[in-house]
C-alpha positions as CSV (number, residue, x, y, z in Angstrom):
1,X,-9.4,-4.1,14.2
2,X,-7.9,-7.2,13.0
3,X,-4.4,-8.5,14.2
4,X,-2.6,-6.7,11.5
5,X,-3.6,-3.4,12.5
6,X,-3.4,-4.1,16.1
7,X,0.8,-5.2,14.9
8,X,0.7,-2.0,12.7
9,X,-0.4,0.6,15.2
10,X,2.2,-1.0,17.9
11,X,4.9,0.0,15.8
12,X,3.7,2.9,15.3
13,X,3.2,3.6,18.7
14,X,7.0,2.5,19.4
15,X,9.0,4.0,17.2
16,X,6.4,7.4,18.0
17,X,4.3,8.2,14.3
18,X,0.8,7.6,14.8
19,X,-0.7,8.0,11.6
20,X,-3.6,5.6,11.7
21,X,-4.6,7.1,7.9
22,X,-1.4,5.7,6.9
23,X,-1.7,2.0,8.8
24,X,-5.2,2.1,7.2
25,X,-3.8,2.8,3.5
26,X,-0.3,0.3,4.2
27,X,-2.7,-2.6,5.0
28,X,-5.7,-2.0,2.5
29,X,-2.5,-2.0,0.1
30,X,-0.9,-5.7,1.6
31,X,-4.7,-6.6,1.1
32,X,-4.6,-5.4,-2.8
33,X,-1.1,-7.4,-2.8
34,X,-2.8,-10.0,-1.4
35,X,-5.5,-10.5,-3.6
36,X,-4.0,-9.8,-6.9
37,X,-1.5,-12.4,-5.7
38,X,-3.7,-15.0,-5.4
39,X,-5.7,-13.9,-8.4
40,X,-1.9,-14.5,-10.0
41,X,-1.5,-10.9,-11.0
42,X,2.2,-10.1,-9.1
43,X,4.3,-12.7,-8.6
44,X,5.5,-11.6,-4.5
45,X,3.0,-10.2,-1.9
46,X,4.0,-7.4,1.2
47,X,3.9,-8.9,4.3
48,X,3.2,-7.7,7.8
49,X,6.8,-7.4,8.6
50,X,7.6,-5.8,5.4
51,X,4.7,-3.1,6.8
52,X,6.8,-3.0,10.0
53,X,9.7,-2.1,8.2
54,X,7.8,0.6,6.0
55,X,6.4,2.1,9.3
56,X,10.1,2.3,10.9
57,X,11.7,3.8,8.0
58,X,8.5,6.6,8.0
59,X,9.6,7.6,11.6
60,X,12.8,8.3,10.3
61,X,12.3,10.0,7.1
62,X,8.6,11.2,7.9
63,X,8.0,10.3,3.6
64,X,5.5,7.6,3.3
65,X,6.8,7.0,-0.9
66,X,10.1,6.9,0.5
67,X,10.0,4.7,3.3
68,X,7.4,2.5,0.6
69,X,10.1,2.7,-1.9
70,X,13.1,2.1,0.3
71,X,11.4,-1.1,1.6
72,X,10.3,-2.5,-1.5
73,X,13.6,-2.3,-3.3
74,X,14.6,-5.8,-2.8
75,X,11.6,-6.6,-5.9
76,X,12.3,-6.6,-9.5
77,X,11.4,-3.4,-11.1
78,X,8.3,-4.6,-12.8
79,X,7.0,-5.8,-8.8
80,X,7.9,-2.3,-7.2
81,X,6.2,-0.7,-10.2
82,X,3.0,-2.3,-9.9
83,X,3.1,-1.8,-6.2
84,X,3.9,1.6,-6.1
85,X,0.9,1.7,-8.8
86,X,-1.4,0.0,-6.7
87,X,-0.1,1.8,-3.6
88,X,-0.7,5.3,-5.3
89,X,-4.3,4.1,-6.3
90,X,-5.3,3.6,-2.6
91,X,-3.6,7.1,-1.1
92,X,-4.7,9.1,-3.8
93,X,-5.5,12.7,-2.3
94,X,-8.8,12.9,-1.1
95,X,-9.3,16.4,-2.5
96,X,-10.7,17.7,-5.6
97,X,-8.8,20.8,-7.2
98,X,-11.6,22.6,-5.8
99,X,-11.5,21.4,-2.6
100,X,-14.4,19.0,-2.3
101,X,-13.9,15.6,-0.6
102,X,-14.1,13.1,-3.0
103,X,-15.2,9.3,-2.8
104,X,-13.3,7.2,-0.7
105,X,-11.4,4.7,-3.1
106,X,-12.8,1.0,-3.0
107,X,-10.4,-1.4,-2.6
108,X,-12.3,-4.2,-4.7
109,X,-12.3,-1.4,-8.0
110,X,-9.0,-0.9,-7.8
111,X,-8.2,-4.8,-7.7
112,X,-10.5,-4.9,-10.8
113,X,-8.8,-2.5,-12.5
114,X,-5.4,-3.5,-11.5
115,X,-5.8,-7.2,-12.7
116,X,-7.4,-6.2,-16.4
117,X,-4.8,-3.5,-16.6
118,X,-2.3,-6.6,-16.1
119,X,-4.4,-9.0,-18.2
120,X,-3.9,-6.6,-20.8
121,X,-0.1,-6.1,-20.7
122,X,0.4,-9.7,-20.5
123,X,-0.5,-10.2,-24.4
């Protein structure tokens, strides 16, 4: 695991939620941040402490959007938009109506899509 899910799953471990589905989605997410960041797509990027902070506020309100959405509210409205976007994208139920498991969601497509979706809203 790499050091960011070793910090992740620590506080997890302290503060007693271990949901290692939900440190997996938070830090493909930072990654997605991450990349479109670089790529110039958002103009801020989540960092591990910020993840820390999302993971304390879940133990306390057992909500992953609201501990996502209290955390993020120090952003512009455009940032927590496209975050929550991109955040949404990656923990997207894994269930058909009917029940069938569907394809896991792949990180790079939604980094594709995100950036032309912002490409396009830039004009």
């Amino acid at each position: 695991p790499t050091i960011e899910k070793k910090i992740v799953a620590k506080h997890m471990a302290k503060f007693g939620v271990e949901d290692i589905e939900f440190a997996d989605k938070l830090i493909a997410w930072s990654n997605v941040i991450r990349k479109t960041f670089e790529a110039e797509g958002v103009d801020e990027v989540v960092s591990t402490r910020r993840l820390c902070h999302i993971v304390k506020s879940y133990s306390i309100f057992n909500d992953r959007m609201k501990a996502i959405n209290m955390c993020i509210s120090r952003f512009d409205e455009e940032t927590k938009t496209a975050f929550l976007d991109l955040y949404t994208k990656i923990d997207e139920s894994q269930l058909t109506e009917d029940g069938e498991i569907i394809e896991e969601t792949n990180v790079d497509d939604v980094v594709a899509d995100y950036n032309h979706q912002t490409e396009e809203n830039e004009f």
